[in-house]
N, CA, C and O atoms as a MOPAC input file, in Angstrom:
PM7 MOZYME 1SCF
protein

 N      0.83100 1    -1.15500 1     0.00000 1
 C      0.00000 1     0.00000 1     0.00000 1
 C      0.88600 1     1.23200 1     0.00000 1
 O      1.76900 1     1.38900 1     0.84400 1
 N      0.65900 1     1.99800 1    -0.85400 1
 C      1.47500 1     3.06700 1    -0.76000 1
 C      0.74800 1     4.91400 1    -0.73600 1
 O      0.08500 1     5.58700 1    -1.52600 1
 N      1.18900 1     5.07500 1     0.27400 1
 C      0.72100 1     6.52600 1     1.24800 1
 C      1.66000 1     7.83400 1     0.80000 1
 O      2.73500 1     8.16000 1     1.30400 1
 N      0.97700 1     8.45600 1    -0.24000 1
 C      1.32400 1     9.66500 1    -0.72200 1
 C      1.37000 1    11.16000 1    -0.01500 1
 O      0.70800 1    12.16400 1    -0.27900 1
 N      2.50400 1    10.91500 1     1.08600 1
 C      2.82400 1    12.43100 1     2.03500 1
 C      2.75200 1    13.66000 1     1.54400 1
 O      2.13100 1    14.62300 1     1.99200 1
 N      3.62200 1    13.55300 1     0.31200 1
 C      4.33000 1    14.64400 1     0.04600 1
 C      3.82800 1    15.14200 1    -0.88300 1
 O      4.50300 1    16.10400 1    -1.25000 1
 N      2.94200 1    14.98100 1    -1.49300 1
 C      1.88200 1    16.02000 1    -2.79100 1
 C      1.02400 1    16.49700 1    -1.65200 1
 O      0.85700 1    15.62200 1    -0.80200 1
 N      0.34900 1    17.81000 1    -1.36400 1
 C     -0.54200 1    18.10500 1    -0.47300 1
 C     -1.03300 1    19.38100 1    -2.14000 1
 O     -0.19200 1    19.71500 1    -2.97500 1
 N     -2.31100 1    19.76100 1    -2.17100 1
 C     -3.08500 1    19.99300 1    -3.06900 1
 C     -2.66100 1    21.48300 1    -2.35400 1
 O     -2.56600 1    21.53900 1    -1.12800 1
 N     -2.40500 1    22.72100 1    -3.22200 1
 C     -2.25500 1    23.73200 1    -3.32000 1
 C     -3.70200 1    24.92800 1    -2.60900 1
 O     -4.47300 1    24.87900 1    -3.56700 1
 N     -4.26300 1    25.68600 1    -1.76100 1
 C     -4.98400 1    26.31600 1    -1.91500 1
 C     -5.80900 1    26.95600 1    -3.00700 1
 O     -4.99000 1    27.17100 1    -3.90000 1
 N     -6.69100 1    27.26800 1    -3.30700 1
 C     -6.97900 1    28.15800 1    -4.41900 1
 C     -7.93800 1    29.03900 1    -4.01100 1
 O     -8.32600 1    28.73100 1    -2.88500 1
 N     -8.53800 1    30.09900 1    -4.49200 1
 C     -8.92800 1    30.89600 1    -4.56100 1
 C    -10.17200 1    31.17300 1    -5.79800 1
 O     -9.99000 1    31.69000 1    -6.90000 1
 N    -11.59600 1    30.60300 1    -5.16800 1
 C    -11.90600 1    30.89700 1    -6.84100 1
 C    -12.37700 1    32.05900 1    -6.82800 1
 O    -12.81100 1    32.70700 1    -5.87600 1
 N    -12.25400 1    32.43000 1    -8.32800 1
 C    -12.76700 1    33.97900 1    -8.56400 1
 C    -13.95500 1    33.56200 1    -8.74200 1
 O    -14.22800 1    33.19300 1    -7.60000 1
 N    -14.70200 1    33.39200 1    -9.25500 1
 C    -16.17400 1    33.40400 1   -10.16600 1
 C    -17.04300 1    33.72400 1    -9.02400 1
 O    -17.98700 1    34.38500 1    -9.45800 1
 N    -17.13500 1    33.55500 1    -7.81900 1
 C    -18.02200 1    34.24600 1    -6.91600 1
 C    -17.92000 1    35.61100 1    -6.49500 1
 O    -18.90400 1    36.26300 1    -6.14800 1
 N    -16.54200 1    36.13600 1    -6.52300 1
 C    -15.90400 1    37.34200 1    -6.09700 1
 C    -16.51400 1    38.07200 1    -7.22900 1
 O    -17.15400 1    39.09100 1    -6.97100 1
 N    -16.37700 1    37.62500 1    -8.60400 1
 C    -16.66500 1    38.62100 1    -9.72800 1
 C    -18.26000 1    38.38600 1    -9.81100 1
 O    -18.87600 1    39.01300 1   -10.67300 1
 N    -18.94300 1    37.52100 1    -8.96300 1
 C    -20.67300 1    37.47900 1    -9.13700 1
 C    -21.15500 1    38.88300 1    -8.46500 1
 O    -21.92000 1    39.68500 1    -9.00200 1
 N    -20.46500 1    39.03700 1    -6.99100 1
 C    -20.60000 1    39.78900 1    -6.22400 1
 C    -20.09200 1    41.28400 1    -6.38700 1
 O    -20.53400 1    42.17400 1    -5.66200 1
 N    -18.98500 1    41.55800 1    -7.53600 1
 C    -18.88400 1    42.53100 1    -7.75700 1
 C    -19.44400 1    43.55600 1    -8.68800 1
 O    -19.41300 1    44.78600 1    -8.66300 1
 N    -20.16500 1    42.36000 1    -9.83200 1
 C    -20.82300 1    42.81400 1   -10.84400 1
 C    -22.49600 1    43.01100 1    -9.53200 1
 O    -23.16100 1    44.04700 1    -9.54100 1
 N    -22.69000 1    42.31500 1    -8.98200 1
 C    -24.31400 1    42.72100 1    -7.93800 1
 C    -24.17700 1    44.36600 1    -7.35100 1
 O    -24.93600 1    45.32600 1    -7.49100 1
 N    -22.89100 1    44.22700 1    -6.65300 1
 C    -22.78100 1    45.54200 1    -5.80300 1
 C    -22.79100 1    46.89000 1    -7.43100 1
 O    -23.32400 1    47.99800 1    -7.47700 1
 N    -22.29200 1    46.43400 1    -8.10200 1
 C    -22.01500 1    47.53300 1    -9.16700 1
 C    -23.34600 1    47.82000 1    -9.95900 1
 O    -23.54200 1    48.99200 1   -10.28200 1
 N    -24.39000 1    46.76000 1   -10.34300 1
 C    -25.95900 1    46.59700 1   -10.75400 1
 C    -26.59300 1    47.60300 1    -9.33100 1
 O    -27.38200 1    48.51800 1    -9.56400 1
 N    -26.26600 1    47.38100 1    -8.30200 1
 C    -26.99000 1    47.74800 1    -6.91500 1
 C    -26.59300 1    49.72700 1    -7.24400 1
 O    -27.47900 1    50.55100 1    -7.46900 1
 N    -25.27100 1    50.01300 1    -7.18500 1
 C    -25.14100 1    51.57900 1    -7.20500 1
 C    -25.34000 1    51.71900 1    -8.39000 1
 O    -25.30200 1    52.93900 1    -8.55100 1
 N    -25.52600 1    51.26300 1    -9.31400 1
 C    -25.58500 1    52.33700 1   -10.52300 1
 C    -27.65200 1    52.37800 1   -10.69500 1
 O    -28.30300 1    53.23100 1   -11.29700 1
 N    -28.11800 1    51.31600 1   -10.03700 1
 C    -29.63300 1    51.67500 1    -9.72600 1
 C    -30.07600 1    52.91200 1    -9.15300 1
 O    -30.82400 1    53.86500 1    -9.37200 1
 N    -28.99100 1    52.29700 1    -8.03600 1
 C    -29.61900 1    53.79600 1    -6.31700 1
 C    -29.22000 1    55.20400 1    -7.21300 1
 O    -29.87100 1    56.18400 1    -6.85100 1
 N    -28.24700 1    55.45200 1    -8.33200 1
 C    -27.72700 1    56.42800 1    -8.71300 1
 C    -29.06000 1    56.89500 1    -9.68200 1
 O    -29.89200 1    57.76400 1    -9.42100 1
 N    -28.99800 1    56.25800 1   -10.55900 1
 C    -30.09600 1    56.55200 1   -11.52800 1
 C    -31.42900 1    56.53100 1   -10.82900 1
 O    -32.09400 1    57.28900 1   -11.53600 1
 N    -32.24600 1    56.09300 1    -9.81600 1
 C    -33.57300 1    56.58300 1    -9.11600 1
 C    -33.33100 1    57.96800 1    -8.73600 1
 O    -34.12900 1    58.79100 1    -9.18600 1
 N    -32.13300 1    58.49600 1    -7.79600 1
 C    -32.16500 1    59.82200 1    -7.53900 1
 C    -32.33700 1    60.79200 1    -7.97200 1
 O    -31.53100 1    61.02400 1    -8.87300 1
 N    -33.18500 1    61.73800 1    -7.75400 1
 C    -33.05600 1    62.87400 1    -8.66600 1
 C    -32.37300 1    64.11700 1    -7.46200 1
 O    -32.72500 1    64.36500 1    -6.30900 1
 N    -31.52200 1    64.58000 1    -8.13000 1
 C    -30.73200 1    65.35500 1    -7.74000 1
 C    -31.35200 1    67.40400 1    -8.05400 1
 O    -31.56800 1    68.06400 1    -9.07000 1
 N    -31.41400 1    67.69900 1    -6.57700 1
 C    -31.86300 1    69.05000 1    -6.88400 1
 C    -30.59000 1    69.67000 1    -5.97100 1
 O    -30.05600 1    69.23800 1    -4.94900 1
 N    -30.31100 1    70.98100 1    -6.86000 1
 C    -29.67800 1    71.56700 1    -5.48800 1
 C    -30.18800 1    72.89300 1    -4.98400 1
 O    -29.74200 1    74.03800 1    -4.90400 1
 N    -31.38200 1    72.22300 1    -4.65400 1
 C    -32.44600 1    74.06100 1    -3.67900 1
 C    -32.12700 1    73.24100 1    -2.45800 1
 O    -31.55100 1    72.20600 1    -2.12600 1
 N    -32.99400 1    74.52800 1    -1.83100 1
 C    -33.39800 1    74.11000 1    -0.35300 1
 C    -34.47300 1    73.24300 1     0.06500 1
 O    -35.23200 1    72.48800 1    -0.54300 1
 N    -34.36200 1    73.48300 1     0.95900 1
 C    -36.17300 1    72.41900 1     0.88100 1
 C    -36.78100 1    73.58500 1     1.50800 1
 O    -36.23000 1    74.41000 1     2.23700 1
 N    -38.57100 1    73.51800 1     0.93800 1
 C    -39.36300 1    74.84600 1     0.96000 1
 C    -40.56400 1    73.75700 1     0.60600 1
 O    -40.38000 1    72.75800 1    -0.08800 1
 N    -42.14000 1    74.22600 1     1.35700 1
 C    -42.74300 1    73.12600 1     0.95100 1
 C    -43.23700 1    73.97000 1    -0.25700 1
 O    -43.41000 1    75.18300 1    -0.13400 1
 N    -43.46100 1    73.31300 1    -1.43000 1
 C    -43.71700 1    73.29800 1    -2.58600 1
 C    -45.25900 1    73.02300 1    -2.79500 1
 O    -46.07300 1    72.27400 1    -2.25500 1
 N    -45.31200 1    74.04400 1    -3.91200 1
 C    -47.12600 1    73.40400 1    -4.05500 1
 C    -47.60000 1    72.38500 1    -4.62500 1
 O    -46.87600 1    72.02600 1    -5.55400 1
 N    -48.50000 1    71.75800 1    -4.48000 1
 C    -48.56700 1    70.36300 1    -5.30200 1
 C    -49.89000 1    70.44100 1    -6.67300 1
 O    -51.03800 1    70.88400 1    -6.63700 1
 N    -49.10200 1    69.80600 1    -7.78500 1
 C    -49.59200 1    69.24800 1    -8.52300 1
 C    -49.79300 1    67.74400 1    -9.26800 1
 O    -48.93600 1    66.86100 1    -9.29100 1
 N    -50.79900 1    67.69300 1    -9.71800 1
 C    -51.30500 1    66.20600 1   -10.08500 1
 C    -50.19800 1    65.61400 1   -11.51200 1
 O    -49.76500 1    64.49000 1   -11.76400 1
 N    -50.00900 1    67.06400 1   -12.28500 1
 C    -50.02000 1    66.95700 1   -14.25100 1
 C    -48.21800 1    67.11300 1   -13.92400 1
 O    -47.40700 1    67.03400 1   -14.84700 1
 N    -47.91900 1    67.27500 1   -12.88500 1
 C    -46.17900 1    68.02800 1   -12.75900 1
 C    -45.23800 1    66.75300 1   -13.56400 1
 O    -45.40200 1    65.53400 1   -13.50400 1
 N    -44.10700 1    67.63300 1   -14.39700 1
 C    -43.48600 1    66.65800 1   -14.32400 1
 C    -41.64700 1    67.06300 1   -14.20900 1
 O    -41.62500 1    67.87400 1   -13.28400 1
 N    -40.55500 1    66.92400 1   -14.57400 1
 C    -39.59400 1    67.39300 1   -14.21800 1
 C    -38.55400 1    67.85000 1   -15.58400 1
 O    -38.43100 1    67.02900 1   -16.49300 1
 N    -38.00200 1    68.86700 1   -15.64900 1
 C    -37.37400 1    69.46500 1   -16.52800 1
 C    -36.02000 1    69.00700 1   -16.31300 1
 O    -35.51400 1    69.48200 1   -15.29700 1
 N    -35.33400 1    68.26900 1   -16.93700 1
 C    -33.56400 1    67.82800 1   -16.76000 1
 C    -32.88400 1    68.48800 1   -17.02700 1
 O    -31.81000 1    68.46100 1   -16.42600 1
 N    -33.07100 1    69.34900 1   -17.95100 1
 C    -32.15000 1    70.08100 1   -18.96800 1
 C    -31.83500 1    71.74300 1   -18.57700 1
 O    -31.36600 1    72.57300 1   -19.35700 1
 N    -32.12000 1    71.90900 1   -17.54500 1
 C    -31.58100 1    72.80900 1   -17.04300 1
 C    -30.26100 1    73.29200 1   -16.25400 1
 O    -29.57900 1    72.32200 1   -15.92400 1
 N    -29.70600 1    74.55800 1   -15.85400 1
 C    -28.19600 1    74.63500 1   -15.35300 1
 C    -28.18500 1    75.26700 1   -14.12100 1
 O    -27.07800 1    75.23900 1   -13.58400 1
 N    -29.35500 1    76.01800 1   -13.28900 1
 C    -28.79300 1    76.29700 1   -12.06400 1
 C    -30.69500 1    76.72900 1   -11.52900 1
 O    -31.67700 1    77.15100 1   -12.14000 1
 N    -30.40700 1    76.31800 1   -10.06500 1
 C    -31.80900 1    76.32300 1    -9.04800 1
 C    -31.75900 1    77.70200 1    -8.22800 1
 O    -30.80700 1    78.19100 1    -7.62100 1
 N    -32.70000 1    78.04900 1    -8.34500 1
 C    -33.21600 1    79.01200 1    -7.87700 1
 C    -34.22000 1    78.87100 1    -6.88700 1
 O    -35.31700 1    78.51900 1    -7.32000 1
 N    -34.10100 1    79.09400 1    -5.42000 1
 C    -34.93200 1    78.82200 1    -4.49200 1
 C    -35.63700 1    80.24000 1    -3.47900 1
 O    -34.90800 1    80.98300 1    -2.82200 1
 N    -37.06100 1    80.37400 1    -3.54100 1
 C    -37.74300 1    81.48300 1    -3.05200 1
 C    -37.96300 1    80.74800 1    -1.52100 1
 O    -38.65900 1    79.73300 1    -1.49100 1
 N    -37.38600 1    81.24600 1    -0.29300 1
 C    -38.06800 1    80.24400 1     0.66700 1
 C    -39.43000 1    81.32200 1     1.34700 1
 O    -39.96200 1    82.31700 1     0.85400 1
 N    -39.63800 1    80.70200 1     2.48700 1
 C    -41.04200 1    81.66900 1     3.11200 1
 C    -41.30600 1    82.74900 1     3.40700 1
 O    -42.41500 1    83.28200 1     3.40700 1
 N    -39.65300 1    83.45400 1     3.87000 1
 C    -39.91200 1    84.60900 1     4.23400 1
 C    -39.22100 1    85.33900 1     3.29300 1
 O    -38.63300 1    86.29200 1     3.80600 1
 N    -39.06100 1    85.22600 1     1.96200 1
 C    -38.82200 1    85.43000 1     0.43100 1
 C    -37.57100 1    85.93900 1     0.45100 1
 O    -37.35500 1    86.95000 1    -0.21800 1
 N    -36.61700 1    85.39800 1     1.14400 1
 C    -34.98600 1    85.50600 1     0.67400 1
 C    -34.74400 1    84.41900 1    -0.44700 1
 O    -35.21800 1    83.29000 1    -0.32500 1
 N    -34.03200 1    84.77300 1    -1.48700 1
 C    -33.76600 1    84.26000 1    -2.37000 1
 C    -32.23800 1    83.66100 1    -2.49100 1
 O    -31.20200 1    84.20200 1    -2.10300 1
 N    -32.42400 1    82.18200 1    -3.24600 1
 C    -31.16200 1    81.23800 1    -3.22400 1
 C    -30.64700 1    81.21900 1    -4.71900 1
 O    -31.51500 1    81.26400 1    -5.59100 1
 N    -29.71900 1    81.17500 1    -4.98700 1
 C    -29.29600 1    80.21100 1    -6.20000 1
 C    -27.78000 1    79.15000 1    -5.68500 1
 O    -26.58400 1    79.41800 1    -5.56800 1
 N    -28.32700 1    78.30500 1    -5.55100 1
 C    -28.02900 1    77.04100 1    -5.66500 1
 C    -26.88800 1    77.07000 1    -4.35200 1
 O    -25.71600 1    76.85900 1    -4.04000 1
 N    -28.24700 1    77.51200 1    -3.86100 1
 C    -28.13800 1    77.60500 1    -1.92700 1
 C    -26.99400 1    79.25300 1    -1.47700 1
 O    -26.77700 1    79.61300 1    -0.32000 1
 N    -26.65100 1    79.70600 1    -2.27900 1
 C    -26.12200 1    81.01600 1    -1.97900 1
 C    -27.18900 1    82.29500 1    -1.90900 1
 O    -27.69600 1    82.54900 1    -3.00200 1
 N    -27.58600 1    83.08700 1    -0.87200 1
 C    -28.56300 1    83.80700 1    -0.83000 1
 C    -27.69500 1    84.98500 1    -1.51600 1
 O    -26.52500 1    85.36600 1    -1.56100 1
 N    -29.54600 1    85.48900 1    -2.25400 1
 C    -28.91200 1    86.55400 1    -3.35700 1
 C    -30.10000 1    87.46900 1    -2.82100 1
 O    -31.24300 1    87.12200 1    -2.52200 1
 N    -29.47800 1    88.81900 1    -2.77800 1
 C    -30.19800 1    89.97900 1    -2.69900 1
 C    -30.89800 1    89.94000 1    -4.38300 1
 O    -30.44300 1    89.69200 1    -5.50000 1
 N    -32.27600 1    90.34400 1    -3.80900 1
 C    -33.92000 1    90.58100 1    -5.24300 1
 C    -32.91600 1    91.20100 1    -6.10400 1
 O    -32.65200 1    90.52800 1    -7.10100 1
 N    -32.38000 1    92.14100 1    -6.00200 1
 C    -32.31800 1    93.15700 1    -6.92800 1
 C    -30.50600 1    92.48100 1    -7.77700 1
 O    -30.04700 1    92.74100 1    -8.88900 1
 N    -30.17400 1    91.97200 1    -7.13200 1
 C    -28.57700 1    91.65700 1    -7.50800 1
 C    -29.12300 1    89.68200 1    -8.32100 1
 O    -28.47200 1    88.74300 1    -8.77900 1
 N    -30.23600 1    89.88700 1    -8.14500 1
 C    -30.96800 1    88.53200 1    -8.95900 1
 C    -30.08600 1    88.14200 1   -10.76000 1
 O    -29.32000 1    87.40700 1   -11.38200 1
 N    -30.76000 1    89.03200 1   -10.79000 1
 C    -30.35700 1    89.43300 1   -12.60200 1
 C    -28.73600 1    89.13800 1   -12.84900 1
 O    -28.29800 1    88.16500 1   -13.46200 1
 N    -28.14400 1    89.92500 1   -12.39200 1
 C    -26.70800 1    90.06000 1   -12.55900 1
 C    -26.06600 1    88.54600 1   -12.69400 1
 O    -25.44500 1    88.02700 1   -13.62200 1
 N    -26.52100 1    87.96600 1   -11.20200 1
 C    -26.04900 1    86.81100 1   -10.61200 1
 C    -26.18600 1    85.58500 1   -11.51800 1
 O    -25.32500 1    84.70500 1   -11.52200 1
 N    -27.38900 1    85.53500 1   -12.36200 1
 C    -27.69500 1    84.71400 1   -13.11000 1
 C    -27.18900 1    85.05700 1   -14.27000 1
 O    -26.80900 1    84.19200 1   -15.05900 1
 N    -27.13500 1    85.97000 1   -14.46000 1
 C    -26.23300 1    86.76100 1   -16.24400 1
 C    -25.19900 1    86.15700 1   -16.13600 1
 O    -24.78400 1    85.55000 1   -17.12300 1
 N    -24.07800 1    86.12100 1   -14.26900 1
 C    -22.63200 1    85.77000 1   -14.85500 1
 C    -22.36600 1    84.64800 1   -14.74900 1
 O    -21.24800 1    84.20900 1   -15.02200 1
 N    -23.62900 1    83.72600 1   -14.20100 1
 C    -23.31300 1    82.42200 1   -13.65300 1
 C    -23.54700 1    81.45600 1   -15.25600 1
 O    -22.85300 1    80.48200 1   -15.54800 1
 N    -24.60800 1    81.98100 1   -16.07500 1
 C    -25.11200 1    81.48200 1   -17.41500 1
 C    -24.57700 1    81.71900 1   -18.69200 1
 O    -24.97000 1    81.30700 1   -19.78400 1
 N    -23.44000 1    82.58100 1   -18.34900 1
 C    -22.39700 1    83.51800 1   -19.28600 1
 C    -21.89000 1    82.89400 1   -20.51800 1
 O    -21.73800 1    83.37200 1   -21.64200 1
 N    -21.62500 1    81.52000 1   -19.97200 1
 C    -20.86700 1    80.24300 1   -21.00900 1
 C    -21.93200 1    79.55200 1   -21.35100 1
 O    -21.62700 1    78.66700 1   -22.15100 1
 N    -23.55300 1    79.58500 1   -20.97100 1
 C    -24.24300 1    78.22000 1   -21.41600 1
 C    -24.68000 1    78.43400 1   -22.41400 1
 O    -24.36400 1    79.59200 1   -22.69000 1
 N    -25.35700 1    77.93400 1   -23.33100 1
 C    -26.00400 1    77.82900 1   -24.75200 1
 C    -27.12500 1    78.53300 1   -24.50600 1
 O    -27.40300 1    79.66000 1   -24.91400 1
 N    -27.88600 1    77.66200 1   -23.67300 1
 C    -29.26200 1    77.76100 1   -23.85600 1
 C    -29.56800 1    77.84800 1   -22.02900 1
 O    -29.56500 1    76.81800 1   -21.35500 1
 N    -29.72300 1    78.70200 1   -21.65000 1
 C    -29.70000 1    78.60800 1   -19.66200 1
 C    -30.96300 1    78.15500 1   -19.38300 1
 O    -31.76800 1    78.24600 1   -20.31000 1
 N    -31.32700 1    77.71300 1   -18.40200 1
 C    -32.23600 1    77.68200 1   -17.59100 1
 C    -32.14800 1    77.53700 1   -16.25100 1
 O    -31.08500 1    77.30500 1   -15.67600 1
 N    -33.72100 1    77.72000 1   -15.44200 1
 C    -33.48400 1    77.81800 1   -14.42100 1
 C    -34.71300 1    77.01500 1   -13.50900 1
 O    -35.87400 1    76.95900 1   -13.91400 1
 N    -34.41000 1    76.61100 1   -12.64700 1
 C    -35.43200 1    75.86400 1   -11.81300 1
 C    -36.10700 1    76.41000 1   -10.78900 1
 O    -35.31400 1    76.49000 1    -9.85100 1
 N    -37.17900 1    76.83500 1   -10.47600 1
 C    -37.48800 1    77.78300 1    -9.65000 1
 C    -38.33900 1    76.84800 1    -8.32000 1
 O    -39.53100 1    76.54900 1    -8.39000 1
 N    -37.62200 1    76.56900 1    -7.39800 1
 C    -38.44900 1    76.51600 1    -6.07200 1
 C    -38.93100 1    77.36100 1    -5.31600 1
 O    -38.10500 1    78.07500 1    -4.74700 1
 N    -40.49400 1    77.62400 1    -5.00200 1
 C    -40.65300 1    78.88600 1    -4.29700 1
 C    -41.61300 1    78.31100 1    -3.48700 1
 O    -42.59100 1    77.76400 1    -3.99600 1
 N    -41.40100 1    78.38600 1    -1.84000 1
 C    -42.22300 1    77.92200 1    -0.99800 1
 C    -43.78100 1    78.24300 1    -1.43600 1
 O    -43.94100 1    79.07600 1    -2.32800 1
 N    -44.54800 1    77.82500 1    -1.04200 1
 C    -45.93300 1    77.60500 1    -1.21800 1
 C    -46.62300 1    78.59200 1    -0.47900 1
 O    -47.82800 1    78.76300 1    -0.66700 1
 N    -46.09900 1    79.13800 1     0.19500 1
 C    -46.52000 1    80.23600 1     1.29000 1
 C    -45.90900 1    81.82200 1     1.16700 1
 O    -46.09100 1    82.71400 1     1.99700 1
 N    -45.14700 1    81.92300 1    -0.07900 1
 C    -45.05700 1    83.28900 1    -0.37500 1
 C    -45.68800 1    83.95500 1    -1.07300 1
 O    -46.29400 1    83.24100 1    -1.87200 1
 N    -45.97100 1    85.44200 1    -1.27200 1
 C    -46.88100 1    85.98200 1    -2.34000 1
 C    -46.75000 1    85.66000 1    -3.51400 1
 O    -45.76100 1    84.95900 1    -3.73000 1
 N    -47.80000 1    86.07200 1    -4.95300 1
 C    -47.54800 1    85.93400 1    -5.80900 1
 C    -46.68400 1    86.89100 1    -5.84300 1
 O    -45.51700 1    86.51200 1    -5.94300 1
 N    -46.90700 1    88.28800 1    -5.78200 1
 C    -45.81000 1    89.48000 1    -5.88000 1
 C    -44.56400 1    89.45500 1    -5.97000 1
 O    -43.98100 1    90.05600 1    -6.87200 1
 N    -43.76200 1    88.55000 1    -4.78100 1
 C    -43.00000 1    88.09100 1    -4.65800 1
 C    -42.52700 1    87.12900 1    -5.94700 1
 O    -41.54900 1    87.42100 1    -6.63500 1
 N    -43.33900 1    85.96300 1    -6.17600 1
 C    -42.72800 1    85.42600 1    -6.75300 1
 C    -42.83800 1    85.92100 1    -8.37700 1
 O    -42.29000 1    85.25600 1    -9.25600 1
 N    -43.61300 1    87.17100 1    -8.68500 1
 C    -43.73300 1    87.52100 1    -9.91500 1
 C    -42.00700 1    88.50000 1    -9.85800 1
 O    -41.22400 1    88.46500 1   -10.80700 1
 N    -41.81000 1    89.07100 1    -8.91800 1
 C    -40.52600 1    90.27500 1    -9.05100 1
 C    -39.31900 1    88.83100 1    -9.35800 1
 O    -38.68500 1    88.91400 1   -10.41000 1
 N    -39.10900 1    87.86800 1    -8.65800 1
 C    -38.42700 1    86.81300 1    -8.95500 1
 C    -38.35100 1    86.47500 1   -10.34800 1
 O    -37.37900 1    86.71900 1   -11.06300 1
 N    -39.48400 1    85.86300 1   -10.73500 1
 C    -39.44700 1    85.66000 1   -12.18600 1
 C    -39.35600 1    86.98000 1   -13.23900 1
 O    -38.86400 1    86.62000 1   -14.30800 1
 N    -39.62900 1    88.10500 1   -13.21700 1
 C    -38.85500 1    89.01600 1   -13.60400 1
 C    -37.67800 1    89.11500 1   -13.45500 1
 O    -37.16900 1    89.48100 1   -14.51400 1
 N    -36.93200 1    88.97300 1   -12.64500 1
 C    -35.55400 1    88.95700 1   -12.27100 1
 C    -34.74600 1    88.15500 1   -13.27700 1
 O    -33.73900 1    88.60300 1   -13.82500 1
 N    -35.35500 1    86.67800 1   -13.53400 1
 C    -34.62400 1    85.77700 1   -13.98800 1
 C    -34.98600 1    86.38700 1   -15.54300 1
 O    -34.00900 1    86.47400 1   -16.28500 1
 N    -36.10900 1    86.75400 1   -16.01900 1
 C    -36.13300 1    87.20500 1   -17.59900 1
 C    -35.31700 1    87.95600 1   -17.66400 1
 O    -34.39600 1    87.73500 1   -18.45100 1
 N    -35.32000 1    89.49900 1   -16.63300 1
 C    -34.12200 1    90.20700 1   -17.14800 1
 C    -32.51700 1    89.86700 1   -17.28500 1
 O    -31.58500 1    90.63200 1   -17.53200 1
 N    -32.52200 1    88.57500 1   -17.05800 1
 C    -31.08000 1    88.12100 1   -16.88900 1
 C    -30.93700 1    87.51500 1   -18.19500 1
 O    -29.81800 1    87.07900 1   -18.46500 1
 N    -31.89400 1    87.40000 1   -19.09500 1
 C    -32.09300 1    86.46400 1   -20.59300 1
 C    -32.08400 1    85.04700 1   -20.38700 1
 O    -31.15100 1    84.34400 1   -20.77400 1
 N    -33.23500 1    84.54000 1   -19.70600 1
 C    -33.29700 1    83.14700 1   -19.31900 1
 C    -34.52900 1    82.87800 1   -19.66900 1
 O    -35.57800 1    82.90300 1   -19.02600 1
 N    -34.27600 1    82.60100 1   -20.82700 1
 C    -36.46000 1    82.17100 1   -21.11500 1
 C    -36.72300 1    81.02500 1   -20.85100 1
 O    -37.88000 1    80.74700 1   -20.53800 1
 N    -35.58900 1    79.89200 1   -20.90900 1
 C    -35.98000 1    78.65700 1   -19.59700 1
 C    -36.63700 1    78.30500 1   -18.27200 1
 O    -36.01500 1    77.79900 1   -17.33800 1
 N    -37.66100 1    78.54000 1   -18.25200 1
 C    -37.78400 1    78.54900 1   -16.41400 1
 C    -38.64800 1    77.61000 1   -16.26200 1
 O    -39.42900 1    77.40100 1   -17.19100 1
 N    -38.70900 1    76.97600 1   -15.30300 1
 C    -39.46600 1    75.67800 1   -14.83400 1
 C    -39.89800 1    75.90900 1   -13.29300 1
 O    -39.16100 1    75.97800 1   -12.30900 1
 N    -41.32600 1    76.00900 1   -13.36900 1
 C    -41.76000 1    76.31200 1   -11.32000 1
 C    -41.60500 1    74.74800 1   -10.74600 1
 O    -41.56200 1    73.74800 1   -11.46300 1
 N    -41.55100 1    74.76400 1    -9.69700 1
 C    -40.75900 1    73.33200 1    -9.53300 1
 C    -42.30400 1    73.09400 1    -8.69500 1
 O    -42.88800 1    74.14700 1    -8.44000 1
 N    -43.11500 1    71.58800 1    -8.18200 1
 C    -44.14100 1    71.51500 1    -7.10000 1
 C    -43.92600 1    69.94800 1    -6.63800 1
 O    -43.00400 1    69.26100 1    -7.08000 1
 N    -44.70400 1    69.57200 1    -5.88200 1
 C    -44.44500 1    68.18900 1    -5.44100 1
 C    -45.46000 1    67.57800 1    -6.48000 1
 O    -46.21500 1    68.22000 1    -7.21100 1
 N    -45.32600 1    66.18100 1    -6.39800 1
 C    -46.70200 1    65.08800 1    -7.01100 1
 C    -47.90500 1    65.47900 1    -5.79100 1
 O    -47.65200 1    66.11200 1    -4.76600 1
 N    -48.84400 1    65.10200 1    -6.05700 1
 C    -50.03100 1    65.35100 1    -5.14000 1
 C    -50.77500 1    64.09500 1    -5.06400 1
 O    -51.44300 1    63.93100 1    -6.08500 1
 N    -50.90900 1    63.03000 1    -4.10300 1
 C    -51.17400 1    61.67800 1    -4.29300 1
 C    -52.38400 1    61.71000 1    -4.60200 1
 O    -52.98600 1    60.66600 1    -4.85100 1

């Protein structure tokens, strides 16, 4: 009878589970990435509509909150320095636009001098932003 000591079988390592699991985790973030929609306002409650839907193609947010200080893209901008701000920020884009969040609880007045603001800056893009309404 003869008793083979000295061959002992090498460890291994298989890949094919490592690469199952890396292609899952990589299917998993590039999902969570693509569901998000990415805004950069504040949060302000928004008015709701049923028909709303969302504009992508725009380049910078504009946020009215309650007590009508005004954001672009979370930097508060004095009403009147509105225009300017958006002229130099849109300077290089083709075609600008702008996303307008404006709490639900400010005047129209308010939010009409706003949207003036952004026309006089040459932005005929504008999109009022609201929630879905279940």
């Amino acid at each position: 009878m003869k008793v083979d000591l000295g061959s002992q079988r090498k460890a291994r390592i298989d890949m094919l589970p490592l690469i199952d699991i890396v292609f899952l985790l990589l299917v998993f973030f590039i999902y969570a990435m693509l569901s998000m929609a990415v805004h950069h306002a504040l949060p302000v409650a928004l008015p709701l509509s049923t028909t709303a839907s969302l504009d992508k193609q725009v380049n910078l947010s504009v946020t009215v909150d309650r007590s009508g200080t005004v954001f672009v893209e979370k930097t508060p901008v004095a009403l009147e320095q509105l225009a300017d701000t958006l002229r130099t920020q849109t300077a290089s884009a083709k075609e600008p636009g702008v996303l307008l969040f404006a709490d639900n609880q400010i005047t129209y007045q308010t939010l009409y001098h706003v949207i003036d603001q952004i026309k006089m800056a040459g932005i005929d893009r504008l999109s009022l932003e609201c929630e879905r309404q279940p």
